[in-house]
N, C-alpha and C positions, 0 to 999 in steps of 0.2 A: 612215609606219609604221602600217597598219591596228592596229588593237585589236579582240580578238572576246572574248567571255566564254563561258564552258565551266564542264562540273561537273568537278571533279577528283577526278582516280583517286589510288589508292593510291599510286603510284610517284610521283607528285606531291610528296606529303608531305614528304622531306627540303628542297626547292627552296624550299618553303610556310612552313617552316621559317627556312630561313636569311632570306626576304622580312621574316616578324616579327620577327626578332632587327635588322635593322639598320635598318628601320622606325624601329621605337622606341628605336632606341639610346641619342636625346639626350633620352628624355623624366625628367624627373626619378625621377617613382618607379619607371618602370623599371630605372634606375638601383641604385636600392637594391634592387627585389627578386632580379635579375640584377649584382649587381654584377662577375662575369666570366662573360661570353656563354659557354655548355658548346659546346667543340669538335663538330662533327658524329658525333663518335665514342661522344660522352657524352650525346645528347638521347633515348637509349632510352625511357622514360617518356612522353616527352610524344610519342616517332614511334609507340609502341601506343596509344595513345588514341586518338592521330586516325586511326591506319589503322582502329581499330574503330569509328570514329563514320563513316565514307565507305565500309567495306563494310558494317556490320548495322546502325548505327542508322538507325533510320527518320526521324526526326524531325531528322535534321542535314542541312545541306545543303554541301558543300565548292564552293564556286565560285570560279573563279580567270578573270583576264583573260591571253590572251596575245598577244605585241608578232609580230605572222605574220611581218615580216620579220627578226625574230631567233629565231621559233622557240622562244621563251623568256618562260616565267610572269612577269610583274612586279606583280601585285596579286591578292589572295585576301579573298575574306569567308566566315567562319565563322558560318551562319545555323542557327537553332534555329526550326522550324515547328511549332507543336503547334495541329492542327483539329481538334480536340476538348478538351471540358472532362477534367482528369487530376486522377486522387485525389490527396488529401493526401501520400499515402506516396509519389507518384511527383514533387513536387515542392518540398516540406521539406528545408531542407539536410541535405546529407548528410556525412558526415566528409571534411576535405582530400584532394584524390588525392598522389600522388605527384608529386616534382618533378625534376625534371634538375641533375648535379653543376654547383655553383658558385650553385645556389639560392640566398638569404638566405630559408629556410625559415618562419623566424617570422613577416619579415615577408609573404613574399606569402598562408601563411595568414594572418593581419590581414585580407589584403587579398579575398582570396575568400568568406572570412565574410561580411566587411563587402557584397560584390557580391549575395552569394544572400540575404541578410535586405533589402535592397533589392527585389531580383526577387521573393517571396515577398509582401512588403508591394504591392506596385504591381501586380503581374499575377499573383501566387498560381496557379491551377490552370488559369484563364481561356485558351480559343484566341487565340495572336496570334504574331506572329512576333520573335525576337528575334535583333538582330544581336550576336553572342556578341565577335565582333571582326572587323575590317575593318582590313589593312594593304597599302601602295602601295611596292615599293624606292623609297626617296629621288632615284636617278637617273631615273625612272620618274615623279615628281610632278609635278598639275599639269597631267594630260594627259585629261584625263577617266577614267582607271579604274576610282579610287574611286565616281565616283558612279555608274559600269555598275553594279558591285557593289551600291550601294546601291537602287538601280534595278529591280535584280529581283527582292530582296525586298520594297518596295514594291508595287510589281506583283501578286503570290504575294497580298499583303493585300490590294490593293482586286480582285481577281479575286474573293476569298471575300466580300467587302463587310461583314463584320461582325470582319474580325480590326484590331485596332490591333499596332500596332508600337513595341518597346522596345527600350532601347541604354545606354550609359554610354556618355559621352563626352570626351575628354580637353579641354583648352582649345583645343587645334591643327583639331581636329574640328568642335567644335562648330558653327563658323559653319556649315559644306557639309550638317551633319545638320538644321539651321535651315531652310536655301534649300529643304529635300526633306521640310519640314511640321512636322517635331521638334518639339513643346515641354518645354522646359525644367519639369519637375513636382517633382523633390528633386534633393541634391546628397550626395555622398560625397566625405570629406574625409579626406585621410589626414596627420598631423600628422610631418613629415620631420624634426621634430628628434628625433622619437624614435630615429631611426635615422642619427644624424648629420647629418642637412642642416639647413634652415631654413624656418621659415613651414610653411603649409598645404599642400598639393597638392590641386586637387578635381575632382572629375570629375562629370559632369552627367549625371544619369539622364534621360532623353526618352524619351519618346511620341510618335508619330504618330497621333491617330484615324482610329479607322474609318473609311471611306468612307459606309460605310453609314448611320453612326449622325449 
């Protein structure tokens, strides 16, 4: 069953969708911020965002792999390209966007806060690439996707040889973001008992350096 990677078009986006929702289905803090996955009916919010970020934004890049003999997307990466230095006001967090019904609202604002004062501290306005998110369907794992996905934006950096590359990474992650240069430079940690569960959850902010540097 070849695998080929592609940019993804707008009509993509529902398919790209349902891929992230069951991706991450078993990850804990997923968990809590989705605690009932919104029916295809109810993801409005987050299917205009990404439709506006794969027709006008510039700086995004929708990439998805597809399985040729089904005909059918099974992995997407949501990359963020900025070649050039960007003013303050273009990269200071900005107020929460909207979320889709069945959100726990609170917390996954917590959680996006907590992501952009990360990215703001570590890579502030500076050129470099960042993988926004990267998901594989679960039947789908395993098969090398993920790391096409990962692959071509690495690429995209050592082609410019002066951009580094950033990410958050889940624990299930980490190691594949390891093997493809990542270092491990802070950590985000989000506390699940606040939200009914147990212990820490933490996710791994990494860097790739430059090639060039």
């Amino acid at each position: 069953m070849p695998l080929i990677i592609d940019k993804a078009q707008e009509a993509d986006i529902p398919k790209l969708l349902d891929i992230m929702y069951t991706a991450f289905a078993d990850d804990p803090w997923d968990r809590i911020m989705f605690p009932q996955i919104p029916p295809p009916d109810r993801r409005g919010l987050t299917l205009a965002q990404w439709r506006d970020e794969v027709s006008v934004d510039p700086h995004t890049a929708f990439m998805k792999v597809v399985d040729t003999d089904l005909n059918e997307s099974i992995a997407f990466a949501r990359w963020h390209i900025y070649r050039t230095e960007r003013p303050e006001s273009e990269w200071k967090r900005a107020e929460a966007k909207g979320w889709d019904e069945g959100t726990n609202v609170e917390a996954a604002n917590e959680f996006y806060y907590k992501i952009h004062e990360k990215r703001e501290k570590v890579m502030g306005g500076k050129p470099h690439c960042c993988l926004n998110m990267l998901a594989t369907h679960p039947y789908h794992q395993r098969r090398g996707a993920g790391r096409m996905l990962l692959r071509w934006g690495t690429d995209v950096a050592d082609e410019a040889k002066t951009f580094p590359c950033y990410l958050e990474a889940t624990p299930v992650g980490q190691h594949l973001y390891q093997s493809a240069g990542f270092e491990h430079v802070e950590t985000l940690d989000m506390d699940l008992s606040k939200w009914g569960g147990e212990g820490i959850y933490y996710h791994y902010v990494m860097v790739r350096p430059a090639k060039g540097i």
